[in-house]
C-alpha positions in Angstrom: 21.6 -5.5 -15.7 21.8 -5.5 -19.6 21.3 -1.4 -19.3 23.9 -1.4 -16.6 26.3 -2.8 -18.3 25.8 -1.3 -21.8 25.8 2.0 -20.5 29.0 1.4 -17.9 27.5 2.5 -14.5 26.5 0.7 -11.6 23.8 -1.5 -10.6 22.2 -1.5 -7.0 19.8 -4.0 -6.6 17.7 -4.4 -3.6 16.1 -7.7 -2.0 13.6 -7.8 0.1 11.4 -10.4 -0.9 11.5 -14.0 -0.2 11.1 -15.0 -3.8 11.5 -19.0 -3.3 8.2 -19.0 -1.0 6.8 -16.7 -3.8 7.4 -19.2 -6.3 6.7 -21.9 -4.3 3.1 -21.3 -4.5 2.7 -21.7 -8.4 5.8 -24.1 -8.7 5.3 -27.5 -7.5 8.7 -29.0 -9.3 11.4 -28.5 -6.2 14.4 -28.8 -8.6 12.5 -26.4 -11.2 12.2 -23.9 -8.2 16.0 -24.0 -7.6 17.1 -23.6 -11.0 14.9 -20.0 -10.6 16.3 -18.6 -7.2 19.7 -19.6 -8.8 19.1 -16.9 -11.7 17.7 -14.6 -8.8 20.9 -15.0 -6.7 23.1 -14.9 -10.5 21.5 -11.4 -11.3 22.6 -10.5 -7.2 25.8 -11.5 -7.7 26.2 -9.6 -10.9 25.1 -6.4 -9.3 28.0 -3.8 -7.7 26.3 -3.4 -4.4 23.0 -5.1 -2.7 21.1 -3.3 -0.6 18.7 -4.8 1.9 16.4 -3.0 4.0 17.2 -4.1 7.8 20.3 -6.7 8.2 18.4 -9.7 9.7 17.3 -9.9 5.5 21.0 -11.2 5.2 20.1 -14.6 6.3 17.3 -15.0 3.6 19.4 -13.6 0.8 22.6 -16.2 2.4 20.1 -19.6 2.4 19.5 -18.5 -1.1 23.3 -18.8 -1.9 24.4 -15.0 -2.4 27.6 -14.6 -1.3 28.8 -11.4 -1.8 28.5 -8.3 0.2 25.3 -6.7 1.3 24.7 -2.8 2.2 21.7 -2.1 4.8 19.6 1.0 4.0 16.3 1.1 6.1 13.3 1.8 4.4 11.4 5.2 5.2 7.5 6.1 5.5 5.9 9.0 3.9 3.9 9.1 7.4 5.8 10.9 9.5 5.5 10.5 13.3 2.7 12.5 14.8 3.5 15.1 17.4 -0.3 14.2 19.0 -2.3 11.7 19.2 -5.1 11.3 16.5 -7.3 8.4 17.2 -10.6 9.9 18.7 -10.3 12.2 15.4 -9.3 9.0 13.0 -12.6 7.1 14.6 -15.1 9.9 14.4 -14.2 10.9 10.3 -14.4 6.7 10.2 -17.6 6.5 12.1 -15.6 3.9 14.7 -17.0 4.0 18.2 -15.0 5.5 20.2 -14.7 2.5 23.0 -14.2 -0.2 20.4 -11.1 -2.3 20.4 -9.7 -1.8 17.1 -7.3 -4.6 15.1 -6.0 -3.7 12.0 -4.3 -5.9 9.6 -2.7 -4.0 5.8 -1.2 -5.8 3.2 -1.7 -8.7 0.4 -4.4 -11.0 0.8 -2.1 -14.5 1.0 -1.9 -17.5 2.8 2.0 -17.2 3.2 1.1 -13.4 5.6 0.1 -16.0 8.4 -3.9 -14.2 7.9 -5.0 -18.4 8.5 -3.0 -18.0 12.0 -4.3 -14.8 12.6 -7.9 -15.3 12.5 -7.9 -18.5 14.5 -6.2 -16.7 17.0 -9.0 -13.8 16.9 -11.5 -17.2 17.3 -9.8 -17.3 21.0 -10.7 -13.9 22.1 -14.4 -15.0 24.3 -15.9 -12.6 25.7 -13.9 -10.0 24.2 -15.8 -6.7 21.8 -13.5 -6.0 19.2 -13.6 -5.0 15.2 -10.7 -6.3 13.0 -10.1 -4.5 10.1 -8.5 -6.0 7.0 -6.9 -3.7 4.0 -5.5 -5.2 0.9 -6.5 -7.6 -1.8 -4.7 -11.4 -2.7 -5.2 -14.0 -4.2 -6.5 -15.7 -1.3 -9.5 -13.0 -0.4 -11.7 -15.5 -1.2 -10.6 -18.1 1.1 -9.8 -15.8 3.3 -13.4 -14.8 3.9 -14.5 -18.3 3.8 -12.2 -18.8 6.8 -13.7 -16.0 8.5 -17.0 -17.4 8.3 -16.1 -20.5 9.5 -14.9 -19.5 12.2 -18.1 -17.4 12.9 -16.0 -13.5 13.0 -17.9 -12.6 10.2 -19.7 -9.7 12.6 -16.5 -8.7 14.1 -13.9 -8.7 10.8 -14.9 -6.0 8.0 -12.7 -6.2 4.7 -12.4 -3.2 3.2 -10.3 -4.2 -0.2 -7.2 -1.8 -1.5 -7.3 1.4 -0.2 -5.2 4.1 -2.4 -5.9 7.1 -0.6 -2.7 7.0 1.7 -4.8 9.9 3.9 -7.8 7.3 4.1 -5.2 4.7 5.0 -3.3 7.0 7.3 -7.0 7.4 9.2 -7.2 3.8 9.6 -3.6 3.2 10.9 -4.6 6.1 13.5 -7.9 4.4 14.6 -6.2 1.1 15.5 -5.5 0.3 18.7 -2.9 -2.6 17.3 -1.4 -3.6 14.5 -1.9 -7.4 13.9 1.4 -8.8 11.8 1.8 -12.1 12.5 3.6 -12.8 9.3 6.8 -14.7 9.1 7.2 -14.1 5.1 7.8 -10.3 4.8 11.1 -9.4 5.4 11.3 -5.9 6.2 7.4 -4.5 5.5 7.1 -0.9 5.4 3.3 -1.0 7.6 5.0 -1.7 10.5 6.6 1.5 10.5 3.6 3.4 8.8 1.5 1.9 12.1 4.3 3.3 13.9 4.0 6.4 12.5 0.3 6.9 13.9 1.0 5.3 17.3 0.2 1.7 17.0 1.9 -0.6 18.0 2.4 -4.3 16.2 2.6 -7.6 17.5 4.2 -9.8 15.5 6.3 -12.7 16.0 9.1 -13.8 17.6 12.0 -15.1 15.1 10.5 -13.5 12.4 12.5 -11.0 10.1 10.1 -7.7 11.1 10.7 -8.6 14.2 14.2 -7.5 14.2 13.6 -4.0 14.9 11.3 -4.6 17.9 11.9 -4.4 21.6 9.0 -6.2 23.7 7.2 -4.3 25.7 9.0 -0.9 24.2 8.1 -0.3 20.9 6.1 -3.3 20.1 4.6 -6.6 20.9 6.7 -9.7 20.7 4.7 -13.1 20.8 5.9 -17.0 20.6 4.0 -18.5 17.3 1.4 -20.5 19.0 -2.1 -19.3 18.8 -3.0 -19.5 22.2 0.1 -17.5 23.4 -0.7 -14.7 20.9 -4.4 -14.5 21.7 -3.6 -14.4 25.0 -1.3 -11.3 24.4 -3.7 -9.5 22.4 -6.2 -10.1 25.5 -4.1 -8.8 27.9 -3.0 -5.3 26.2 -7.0 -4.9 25.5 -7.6 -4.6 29.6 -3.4 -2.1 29.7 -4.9 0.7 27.0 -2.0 2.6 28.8 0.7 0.3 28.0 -0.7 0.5 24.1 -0.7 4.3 24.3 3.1 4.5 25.6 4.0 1.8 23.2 2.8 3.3 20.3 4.7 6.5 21.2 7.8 4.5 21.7 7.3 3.3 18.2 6.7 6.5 16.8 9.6 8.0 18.5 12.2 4.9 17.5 11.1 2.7 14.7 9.8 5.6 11.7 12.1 7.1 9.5 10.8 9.8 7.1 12.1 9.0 3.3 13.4 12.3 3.1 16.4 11.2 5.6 16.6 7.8 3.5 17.2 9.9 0.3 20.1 12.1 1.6 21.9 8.8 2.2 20.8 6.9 -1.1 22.2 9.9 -2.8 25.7 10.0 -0.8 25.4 6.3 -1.7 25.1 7.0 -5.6 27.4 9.4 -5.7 30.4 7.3 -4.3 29.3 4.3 -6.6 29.2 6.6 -9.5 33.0 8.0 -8.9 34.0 4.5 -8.0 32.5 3.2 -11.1 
């Protein structure tokens, strides 16, 4: 902001993070935590334009205080949809069984992802052969595995840590048969649309921002946030593989956006600020 307005030329900030749950975590003082988002919202409402990534992020950004205008510009993915399928490939370079159900979960290792919810819901599925895979690190990895001994999945849930080959990752994302996003935190996260990408589908939850750009049954799986109502989902598509497969096409075909479309209108975008400016 200080550059921005030394230098006279706009300033575009983006929001997409829920920053008072973020701070919540290590501030315990309520009116402390206030006094924060307040500067947040100050530096928002100081910018010329905010840009958020999909427009159901407008409510977070509005119960924060911001009011001035907001601008949506999606987010992209650097995995572009794939013309053919890839999983049997995916799960042979992985060494994944070909017949396995496959559950994949990316992203930061923290309680406020719903990961708690997520594995007691796994607990539920009896009688059901599947491997869940989670990628990503957090401060709550620890508990995290703790949790999933507890609850006796330690033979069915592998963690595989922070993976920064995005081909490696791309193989995983391909192998899965769904992607497991229960979170009600992220507000627009970009592995719903890299799943998407490689044909798999996520079910998240109903009411929650990433939901916004899913269609039950269409492009995704949409599921109430109880934990017997989302197990019993997941149980279901395991015995409709077809109804995954078309899914995950739909997703791929609907919901994935290639950055180098996002950057032709980011650059229209900066060009009109610029002259306005």
């Amino acid at each position: 902001m200080q550059i921005a307005q030394k230098q006279h030329i706009p300033l575009v900030a983006t929001f997409h993070s829920k920053y008072e749950m973020d701070f919540a975590h290590l501030i315990p003082n309520k009116y402390l935590l206030r006094h924060i988002v307040q500067n947040i919202i100050d530096f928002y409402e100081a910018a010329d334009e905010v840009w958020i990534p999909q427009s159901a992020v407008e409510e977070t950004l509005r119960e924060y205080g911001y009011k001035g205008k907001v601008e949506v510009v999606e987010n992209g993915s650097d995995f572009g949809p794939q013309m053919e399928l890839v999983r049997s490939k995916a799960r042979s370079e992985l060494g994944i069984p070909s017949n396995e159900n496959i559950f994949l979960f990316v992203g930061q290792h923290i309680w406020e992802k719903n990961i708690s919810f997520l594995l007691h819901a796994l607990s539920r599925l009896n009688n059901i052969h599947f491997s869940m895979y989670f990628i990503g690190t957090g401060y709550a990895e620890k508990g995290i595995k703790k949790l999933t001994s507890d609850l006796a999945l330690s033979s069915k849930v592998t963690f595989l840590g922070q993976i920064n080959d995005r081909e490696e990752l791309k193989k995983y994302y391909a192998a899965a048969d769904l992607f497991l996003f229960p979170s009600m935190y992220d507000n627009a996260p970009l592995v719903i649309r890299e799943a998407a990408a490689m044909h798999t589908p996520s079910v998240l939850l109903k009411g929650s921002t990433a939901s916004e750009i899913i269609e039950h049954g269409w492009n995704g799986f949409l599921s109430t946030a109880y934990l017997d109502k989302y197990a019993e989902l997941i149980r279901k598509l395991v015995y409709h593989p077809e109804e995954i497969q078309q899914v995950g096409f739909n997703a791929s075909q609907t919901i994935v956006r290639p950055w180098s479309d996002v950057v032709d209108e980011v650059l229209d975008r900066y060009i009109h600020l610029i002259n306005r400016k």
